[in-house]
C-alpha positions as CSV (number, residue, x, y, z in Angstrom):
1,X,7.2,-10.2,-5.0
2,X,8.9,-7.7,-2.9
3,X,10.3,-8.9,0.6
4,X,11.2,-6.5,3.3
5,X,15.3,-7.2,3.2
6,X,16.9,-4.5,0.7
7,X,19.8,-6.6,0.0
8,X,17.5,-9.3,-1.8
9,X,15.6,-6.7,-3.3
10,X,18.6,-5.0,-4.9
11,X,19.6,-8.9,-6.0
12,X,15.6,-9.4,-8.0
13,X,16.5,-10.2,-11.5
14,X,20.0,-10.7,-11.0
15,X,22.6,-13.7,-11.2
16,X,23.4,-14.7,-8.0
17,X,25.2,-17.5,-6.5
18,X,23.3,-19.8,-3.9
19,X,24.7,-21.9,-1.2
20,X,22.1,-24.6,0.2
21,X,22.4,-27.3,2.9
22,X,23.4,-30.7,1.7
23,X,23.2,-29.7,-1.9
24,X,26.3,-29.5,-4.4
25,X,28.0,-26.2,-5.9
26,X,25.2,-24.8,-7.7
27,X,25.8,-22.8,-10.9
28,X,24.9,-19.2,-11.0
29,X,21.1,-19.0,-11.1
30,X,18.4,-15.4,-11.7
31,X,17.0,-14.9,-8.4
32,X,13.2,-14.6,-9.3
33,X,11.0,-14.4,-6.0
34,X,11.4,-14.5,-2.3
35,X,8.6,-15.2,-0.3
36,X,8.0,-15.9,3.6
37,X,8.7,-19.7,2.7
38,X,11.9,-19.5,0.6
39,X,13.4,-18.4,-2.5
40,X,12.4,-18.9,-6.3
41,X,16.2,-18.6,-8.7
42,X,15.9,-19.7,-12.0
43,X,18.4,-21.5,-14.1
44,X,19.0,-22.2,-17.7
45,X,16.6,-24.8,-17.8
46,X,13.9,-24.2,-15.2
47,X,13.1,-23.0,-12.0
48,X,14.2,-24.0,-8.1
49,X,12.5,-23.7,-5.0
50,X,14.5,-23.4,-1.9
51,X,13.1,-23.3,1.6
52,X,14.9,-20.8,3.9
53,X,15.6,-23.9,6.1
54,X,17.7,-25.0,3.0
55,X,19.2,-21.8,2.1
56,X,22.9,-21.0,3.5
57,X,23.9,-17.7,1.5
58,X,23.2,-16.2,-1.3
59,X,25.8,-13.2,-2.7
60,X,25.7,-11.6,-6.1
61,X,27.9,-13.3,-8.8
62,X,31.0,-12.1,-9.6
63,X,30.8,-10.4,-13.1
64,X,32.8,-12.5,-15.9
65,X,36.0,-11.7,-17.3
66,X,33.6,-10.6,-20.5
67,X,31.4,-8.7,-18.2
68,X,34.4,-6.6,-16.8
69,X,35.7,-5.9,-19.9
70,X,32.5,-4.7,-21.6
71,X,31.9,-2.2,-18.5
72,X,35.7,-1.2,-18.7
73,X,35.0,-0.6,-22.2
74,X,31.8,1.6,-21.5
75,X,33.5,3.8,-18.9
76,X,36.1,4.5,-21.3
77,X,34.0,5.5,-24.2
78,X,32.0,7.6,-21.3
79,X,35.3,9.6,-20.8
80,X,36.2,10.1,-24.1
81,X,32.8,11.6,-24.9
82,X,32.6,13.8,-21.8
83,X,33.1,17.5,-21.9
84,X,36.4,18.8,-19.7
């Protein structure tokens, strides 16, 4: 479902990193829906619900070291091929 906030649009289908009231550090989860009542973020196991009311922040997750170095990789081989 779409919302109207761009931000969490541009975060649908992503790993993001959620900060709720009264709840521990929660891993990285796939934000999967955000509706007028909340949000829907998937883990490895299953999917949450959190009501807005419950919902501090959420930011996209910092890319792992082997993400970075899979991207650096890609930009490089990108050069290489490119034409002066």
């Amino acid at each position: 479902m779409r919302c109207e906030s761009a931000f969490l649009n541009s975060l649908m289908g992503k790993r993001v990193e959620l900060v709720a009231v009264d709840a521990p550090v929660l891993p990285p989860m796939v934000l999967e829906e955000v509706t007028s009542l909340g949000v829907v973020v998937h883990d490895d196991e299953r999917a949450h619900f959190f009501p807005w009311s419950e919902v501090v922040e959420i930011a996209p997750c910092k890319p792992s070291a082997e993400e970075m170095k899979a991207e650096e990789l890609m930009e490089a081989a990108l050069e290489v091929d490119s034409e002066p």
